[in-house]
PDB file with SEQRES, HELIX, SHEET and CRYST1 records, atoms N, CA, C and O in Angstrom:
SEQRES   1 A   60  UNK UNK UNK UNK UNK UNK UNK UNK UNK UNK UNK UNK UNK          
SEQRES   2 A   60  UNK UNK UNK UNK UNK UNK UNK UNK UNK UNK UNK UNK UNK          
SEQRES   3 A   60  UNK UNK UNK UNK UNK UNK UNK UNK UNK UNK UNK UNK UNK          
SEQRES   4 A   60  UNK UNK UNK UNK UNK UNK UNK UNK UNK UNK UNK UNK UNK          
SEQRES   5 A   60  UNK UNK UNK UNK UNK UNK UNK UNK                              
HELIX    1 AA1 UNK A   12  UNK A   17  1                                   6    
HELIX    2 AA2 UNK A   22  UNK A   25  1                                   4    
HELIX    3 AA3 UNK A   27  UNK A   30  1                                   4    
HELIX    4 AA4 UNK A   47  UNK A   57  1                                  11    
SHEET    1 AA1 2 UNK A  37  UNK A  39  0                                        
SHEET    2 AA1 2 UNK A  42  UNK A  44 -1                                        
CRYST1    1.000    1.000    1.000  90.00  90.00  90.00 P 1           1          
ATOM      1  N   UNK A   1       0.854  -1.179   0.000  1.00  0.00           N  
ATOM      2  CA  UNK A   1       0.000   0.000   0.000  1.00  0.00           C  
ATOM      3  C   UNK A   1       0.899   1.241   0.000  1.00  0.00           C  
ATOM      4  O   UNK A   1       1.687   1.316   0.943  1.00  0.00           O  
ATOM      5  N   UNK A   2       0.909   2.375  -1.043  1.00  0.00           N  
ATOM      6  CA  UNK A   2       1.621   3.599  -1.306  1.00  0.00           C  
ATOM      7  C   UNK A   2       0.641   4.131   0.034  1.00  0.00           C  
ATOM      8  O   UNK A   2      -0.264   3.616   0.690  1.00  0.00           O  
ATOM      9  N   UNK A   3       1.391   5.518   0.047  1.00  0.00           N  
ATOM     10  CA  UNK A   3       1.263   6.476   1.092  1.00  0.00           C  
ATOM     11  C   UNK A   3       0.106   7.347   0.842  1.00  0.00           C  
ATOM     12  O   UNK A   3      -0.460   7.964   1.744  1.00  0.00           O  
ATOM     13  N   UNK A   4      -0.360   7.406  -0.835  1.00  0.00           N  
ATOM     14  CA  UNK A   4      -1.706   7.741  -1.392  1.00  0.00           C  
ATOM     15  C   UNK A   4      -3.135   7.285  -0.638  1.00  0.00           C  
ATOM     16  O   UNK A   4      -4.082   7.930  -0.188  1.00  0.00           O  
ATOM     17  N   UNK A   5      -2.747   5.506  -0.743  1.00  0.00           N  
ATOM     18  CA  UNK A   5      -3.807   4.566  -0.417  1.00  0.00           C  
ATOM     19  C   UNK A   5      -4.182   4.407   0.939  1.00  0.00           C  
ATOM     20  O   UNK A   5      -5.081   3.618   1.233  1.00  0.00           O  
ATOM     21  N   UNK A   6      -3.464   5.210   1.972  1.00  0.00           N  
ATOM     22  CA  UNK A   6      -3.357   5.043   2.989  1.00  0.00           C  
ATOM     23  C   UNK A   6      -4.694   6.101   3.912  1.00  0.00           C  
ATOM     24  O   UNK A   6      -5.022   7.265   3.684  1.00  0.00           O  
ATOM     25  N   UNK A   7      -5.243   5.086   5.021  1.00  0.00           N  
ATOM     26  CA  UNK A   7      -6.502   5.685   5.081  1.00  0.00           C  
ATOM     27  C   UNK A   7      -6.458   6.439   6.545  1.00  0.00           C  
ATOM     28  O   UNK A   7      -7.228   7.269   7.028  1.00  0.00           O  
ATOM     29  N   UNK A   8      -5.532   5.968   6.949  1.00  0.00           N  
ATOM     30  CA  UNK A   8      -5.151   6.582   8.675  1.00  0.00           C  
ATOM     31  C   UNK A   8      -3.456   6.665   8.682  1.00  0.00           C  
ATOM     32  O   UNK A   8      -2.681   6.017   7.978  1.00  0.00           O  
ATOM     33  N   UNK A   9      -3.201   7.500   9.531  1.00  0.00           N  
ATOM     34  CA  UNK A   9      -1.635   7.629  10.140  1.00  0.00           C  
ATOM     35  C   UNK A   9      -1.711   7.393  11.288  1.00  0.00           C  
ATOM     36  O   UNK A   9      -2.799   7.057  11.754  1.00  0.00           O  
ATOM     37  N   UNK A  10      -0.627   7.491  12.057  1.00  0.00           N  
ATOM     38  CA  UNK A  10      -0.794   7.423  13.392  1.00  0.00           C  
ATOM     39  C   UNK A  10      -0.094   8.877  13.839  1.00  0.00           C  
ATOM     40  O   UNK A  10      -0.043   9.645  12.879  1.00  0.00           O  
ATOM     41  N   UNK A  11       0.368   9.340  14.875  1.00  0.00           N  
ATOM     42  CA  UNK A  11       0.943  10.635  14.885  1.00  0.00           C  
ATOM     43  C   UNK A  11       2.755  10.618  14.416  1.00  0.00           C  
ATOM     44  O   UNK A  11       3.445  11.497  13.898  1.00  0.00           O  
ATOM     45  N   UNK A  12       3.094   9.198  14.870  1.00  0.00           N  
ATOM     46  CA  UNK A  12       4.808   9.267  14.624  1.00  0.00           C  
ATOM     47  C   UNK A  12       4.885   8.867  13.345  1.00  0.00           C  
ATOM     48  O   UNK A  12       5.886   9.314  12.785  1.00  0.00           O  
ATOM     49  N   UNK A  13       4.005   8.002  12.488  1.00  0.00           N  
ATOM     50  CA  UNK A  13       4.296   8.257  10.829  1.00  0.00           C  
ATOM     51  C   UNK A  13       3.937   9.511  10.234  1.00  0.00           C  
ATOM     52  O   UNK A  13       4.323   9.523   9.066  1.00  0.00           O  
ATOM     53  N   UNK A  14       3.251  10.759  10.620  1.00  0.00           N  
ATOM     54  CA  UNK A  14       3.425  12.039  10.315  1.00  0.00           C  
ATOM     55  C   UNK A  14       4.352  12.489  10.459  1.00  0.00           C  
ATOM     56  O   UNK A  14       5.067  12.930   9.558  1.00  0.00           O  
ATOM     57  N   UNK A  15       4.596  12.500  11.669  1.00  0.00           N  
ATOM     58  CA  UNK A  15       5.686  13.450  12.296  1.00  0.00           C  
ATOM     59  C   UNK A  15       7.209  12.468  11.490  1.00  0.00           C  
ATOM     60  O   UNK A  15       8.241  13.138  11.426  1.00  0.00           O  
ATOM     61  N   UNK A  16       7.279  11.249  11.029  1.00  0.00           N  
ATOM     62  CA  UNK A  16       8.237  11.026  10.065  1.00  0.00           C  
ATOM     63  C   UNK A  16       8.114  11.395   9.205  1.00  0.00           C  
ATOM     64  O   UNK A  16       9.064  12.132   8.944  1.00  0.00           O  
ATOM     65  N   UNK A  17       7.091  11.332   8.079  1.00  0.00           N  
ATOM     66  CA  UNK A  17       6.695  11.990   6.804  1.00  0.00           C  
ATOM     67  C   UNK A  17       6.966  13.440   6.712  1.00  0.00           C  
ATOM     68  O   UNK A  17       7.725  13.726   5.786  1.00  0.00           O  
ATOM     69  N   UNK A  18       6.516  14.504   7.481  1.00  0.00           N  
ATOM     70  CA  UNK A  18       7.053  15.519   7.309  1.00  0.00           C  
ATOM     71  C   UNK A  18       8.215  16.244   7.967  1.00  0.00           C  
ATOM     72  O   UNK A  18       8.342  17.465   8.054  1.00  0.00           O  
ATOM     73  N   UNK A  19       9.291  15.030   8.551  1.00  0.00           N  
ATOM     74  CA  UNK A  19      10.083  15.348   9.113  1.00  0.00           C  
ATOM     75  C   UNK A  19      10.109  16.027  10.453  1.00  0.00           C  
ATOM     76  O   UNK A  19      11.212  16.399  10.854  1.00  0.00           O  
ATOM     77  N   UNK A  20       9.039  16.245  11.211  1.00  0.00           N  
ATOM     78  CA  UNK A  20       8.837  16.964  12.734  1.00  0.00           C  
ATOM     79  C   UNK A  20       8.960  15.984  14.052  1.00  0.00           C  
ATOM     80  O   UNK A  20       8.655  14.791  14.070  1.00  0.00           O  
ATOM     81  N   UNK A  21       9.374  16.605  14.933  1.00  0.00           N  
ATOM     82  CA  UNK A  21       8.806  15.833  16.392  1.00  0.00           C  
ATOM     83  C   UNK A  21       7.458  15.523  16.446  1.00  0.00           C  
ATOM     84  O   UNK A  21       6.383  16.082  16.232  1.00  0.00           O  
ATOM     85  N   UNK A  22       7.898  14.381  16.826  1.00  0.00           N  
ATOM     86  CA  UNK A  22       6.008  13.913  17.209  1.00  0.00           C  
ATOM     87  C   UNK A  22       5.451  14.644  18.482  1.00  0.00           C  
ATOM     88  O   UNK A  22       4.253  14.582  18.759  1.00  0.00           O  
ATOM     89  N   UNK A  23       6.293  15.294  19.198  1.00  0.00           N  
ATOM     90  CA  UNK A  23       5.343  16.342  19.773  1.00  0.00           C  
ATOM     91  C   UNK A  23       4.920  17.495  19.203  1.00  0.00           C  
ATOM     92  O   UNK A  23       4.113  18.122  19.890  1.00  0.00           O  
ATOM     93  N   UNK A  24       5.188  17.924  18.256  1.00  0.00           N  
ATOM     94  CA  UNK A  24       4.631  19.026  17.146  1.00  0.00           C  
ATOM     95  C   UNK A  24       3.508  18.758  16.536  1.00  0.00           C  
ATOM     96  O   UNK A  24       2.651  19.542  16.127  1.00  0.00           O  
ATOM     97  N   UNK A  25       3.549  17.497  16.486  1.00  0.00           N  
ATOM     98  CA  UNK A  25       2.110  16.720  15.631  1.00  0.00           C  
ATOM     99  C   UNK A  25       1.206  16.698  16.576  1.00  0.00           C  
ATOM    100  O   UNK A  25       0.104  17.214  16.387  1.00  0.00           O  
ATOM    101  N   UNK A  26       1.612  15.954  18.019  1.00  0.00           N  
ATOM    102  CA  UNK A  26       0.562  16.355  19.062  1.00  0.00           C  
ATOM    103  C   UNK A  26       0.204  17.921  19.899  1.00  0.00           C  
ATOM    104  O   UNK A  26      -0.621  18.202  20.769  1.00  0.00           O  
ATOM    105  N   UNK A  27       0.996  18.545  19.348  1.00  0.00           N  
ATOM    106  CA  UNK A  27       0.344  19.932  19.700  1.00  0.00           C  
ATOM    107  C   UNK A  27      -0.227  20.574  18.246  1.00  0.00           C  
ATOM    108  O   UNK A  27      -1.020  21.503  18.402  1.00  0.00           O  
ATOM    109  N   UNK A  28      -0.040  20.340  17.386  1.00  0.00           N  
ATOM    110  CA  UNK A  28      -1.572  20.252  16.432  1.00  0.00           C  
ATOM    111  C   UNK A  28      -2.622  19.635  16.436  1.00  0.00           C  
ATOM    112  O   UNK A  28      -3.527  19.961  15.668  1.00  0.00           O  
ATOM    113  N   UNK A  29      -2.749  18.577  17.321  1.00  0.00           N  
ATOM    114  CA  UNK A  29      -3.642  17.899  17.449  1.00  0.00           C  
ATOM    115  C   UNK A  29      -4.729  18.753  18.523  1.00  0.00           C  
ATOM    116  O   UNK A  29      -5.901  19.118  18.430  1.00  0.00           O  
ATOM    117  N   UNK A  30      -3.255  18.889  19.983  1.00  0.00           N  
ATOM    118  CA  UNK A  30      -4.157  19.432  21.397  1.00  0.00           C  
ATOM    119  C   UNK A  30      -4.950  20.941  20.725  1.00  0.00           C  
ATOM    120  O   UNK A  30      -5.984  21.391  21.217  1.00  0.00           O  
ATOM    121  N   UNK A  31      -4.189  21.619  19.453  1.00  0.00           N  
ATOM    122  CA  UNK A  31      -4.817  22.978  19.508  1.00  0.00           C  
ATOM    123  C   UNK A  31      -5.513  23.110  18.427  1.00  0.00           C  
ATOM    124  O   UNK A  31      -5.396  24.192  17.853  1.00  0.00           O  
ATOM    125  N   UNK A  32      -6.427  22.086  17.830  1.00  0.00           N  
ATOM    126  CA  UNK A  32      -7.079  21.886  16.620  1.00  0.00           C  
ATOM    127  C   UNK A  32      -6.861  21.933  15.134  1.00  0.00           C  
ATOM    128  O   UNK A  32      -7.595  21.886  14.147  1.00  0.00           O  
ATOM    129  N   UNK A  33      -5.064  22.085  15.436  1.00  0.00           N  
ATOM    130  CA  UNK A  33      -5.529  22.677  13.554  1.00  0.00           C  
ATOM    131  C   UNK A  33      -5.412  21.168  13.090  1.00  0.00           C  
ATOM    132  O   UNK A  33      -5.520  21.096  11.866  1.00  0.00           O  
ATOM    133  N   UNK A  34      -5.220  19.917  13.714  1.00  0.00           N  
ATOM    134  CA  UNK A  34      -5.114  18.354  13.115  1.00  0.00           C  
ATOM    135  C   UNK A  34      -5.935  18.295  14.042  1.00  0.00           C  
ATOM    136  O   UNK A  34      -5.952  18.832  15.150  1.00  0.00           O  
ATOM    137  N   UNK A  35      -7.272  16.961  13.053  1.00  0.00           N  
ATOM    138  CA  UNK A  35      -8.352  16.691  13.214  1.00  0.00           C  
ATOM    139  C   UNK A  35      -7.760  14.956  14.063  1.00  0.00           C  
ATOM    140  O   UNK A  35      -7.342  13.989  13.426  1.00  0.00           O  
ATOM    141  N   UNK A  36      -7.809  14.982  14.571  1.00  0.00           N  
ATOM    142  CA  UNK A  36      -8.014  13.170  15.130  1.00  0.00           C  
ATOM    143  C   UNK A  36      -8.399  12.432  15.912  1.00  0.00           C  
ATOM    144  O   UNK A  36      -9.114  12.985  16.747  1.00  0.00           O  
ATOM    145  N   UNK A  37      -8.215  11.010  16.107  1.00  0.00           N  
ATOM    146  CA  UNK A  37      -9.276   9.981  16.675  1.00  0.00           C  
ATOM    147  C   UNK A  37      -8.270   9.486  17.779  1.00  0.00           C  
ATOM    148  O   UNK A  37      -7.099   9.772  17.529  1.00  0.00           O  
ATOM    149  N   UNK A  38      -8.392   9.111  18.421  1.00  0.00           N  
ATOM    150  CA  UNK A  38      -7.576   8.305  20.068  1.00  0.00           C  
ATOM    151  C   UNK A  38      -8.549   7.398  19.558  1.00  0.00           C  
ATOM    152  O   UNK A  38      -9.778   7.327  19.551  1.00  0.00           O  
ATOM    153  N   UNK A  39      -7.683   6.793  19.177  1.00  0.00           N  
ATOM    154  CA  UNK A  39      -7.981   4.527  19.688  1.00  0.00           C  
ATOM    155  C   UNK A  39      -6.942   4.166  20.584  1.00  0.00           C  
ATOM    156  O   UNK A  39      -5.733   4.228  20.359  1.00  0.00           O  
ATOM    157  N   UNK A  40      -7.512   3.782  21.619  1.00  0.00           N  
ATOM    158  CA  UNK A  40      -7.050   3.472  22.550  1.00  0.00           C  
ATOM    159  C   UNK A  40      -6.116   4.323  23.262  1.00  0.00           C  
ATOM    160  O   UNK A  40      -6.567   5.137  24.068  1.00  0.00           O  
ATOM    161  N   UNK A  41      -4.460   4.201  22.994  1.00  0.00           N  
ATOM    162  CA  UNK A  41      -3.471   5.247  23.671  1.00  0.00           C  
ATOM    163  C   UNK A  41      -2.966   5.777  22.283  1.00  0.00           C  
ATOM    164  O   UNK A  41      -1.887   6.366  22.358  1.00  0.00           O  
ATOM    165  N   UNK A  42      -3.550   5.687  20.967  1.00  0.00           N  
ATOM    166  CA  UNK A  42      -2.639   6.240  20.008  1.00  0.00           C  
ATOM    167  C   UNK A  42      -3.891   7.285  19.191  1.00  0.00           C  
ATOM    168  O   UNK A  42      -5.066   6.923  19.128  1.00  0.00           O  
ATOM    169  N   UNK A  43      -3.425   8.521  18.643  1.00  0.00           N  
ATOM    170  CA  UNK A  43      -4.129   9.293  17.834  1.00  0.00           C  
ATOM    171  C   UNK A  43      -3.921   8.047  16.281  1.00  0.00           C  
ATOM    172  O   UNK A  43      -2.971   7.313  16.011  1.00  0.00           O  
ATOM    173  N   UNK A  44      -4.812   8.192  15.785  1.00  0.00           N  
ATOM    174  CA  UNK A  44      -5.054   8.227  14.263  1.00  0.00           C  
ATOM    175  C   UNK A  44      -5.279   9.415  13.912  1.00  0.00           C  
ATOM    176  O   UNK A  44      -5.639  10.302  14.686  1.00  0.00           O  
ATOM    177  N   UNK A  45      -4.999   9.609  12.134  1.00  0.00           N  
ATOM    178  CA  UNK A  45      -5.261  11.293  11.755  1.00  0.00           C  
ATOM    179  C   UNK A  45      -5.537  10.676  10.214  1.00  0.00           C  
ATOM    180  O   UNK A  45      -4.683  10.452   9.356  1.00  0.00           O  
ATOM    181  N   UNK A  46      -7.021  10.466  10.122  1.00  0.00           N  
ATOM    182  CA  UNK A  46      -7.780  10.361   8.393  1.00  0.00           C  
ATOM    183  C   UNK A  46      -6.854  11.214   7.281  1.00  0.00           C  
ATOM    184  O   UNK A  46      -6.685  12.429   7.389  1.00  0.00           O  
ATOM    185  N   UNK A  47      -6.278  10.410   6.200  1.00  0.00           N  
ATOM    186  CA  UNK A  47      -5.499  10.968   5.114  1.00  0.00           C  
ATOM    187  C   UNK A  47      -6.168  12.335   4.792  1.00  0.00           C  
ATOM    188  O   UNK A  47      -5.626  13.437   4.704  1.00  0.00           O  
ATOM    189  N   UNK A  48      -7.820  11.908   4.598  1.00  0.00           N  
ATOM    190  CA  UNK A  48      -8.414  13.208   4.077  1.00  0.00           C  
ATOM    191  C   UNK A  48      -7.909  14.408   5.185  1.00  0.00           C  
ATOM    192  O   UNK A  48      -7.255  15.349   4.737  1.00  0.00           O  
ATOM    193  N   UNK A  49      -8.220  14.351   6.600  1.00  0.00           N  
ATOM    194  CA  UNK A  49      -7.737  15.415   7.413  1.00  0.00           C  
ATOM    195  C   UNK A  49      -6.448  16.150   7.249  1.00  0.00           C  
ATOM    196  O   UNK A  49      -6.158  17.345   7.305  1.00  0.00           O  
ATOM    197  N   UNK A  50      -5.619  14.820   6.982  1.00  0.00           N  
ATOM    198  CA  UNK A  50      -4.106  15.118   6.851  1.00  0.00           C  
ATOM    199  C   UNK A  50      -3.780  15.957   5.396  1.00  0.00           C  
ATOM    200  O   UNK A  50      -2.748  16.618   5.278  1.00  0.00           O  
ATOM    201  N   UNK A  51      -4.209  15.910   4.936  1.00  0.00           N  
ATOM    202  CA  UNK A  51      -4.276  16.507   2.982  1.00  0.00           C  
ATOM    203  C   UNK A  51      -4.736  17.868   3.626  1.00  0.00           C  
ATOM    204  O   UNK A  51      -3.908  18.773   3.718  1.00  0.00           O  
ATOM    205  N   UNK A  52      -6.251  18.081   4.155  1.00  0.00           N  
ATOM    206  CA  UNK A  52      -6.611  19.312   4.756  1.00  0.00           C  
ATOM    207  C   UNK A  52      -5.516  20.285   5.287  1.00  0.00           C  
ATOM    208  O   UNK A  52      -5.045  21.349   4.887  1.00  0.00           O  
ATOM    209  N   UNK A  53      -5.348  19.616   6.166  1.00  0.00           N  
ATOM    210  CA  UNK A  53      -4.075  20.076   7.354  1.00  0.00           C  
ATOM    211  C   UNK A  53      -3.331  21.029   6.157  1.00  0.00           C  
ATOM    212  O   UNK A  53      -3.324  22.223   5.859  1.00  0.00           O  
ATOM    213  N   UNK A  54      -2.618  19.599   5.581  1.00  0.00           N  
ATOM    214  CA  UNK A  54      -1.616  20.522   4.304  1.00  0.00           C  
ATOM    215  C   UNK A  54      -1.771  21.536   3.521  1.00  0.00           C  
ATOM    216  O   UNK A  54      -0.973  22.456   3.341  1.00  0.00           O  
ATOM    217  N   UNK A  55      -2.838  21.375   3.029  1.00  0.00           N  
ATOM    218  CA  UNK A  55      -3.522  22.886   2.462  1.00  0.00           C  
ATOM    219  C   UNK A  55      -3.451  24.428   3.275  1.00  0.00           C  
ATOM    220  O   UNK A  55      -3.107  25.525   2.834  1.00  0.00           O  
ATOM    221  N   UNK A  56      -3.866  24.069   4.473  1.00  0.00           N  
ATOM    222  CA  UNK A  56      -4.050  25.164   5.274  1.00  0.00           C  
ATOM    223  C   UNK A  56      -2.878  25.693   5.559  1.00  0.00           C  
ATOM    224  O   UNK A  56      -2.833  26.915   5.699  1.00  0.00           O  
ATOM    225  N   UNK A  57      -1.721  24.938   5.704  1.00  0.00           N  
ATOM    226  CA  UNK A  57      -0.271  25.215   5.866  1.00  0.00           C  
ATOM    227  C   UNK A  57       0.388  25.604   5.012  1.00  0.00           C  
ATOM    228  O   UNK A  57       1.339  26.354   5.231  1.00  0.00           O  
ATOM    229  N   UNK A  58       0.095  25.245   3.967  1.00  0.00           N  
ATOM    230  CA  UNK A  58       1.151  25.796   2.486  1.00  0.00           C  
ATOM    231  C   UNK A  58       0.917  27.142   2.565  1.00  0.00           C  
ATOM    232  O   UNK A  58      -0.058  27.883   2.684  1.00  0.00           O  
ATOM    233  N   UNK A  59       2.598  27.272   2.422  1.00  0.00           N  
ATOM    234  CA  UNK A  59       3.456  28.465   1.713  1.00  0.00           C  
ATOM    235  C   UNK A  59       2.822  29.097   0.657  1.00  0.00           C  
ATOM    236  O   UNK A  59       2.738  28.158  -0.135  1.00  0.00           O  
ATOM    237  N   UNK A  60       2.201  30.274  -0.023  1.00  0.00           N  
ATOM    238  CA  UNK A  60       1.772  30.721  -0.687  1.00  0.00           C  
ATOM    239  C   UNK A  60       2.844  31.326  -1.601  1.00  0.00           C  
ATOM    240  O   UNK A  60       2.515  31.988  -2.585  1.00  0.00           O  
TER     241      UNK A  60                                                      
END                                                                             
């Protein structure tokens, strides 16, 4: 499965993908601008959210 097809992340395959601390990812999470789900002790973050996210962030 490519990184396209992919229907959830978790917070530390973000925070690898775009190169950040995974506490950066979870303080987008705690301050809303990343949308996500707690299963159990781990966030998930929906590709669609994550694409969102990106939009809102790009460099103009």
């Amino acid at each position: 499965m490519n990184e396209k097809e992919k229907q959830f992340y978790t917070a530390q395959e973000l925070a690898e993908l775009l190169g950040f601390n995974i506490m950066t990812i979870y303080r987008y999470i705690k301050s809303g601008k990343l949308k996500a789900y707690k299963m159990g002790k781990e966030f998930r973050i929906d590709n669609v959210e994550f694409q969102s996210f990106l939009k809102k962030v790009k460099i103009k």
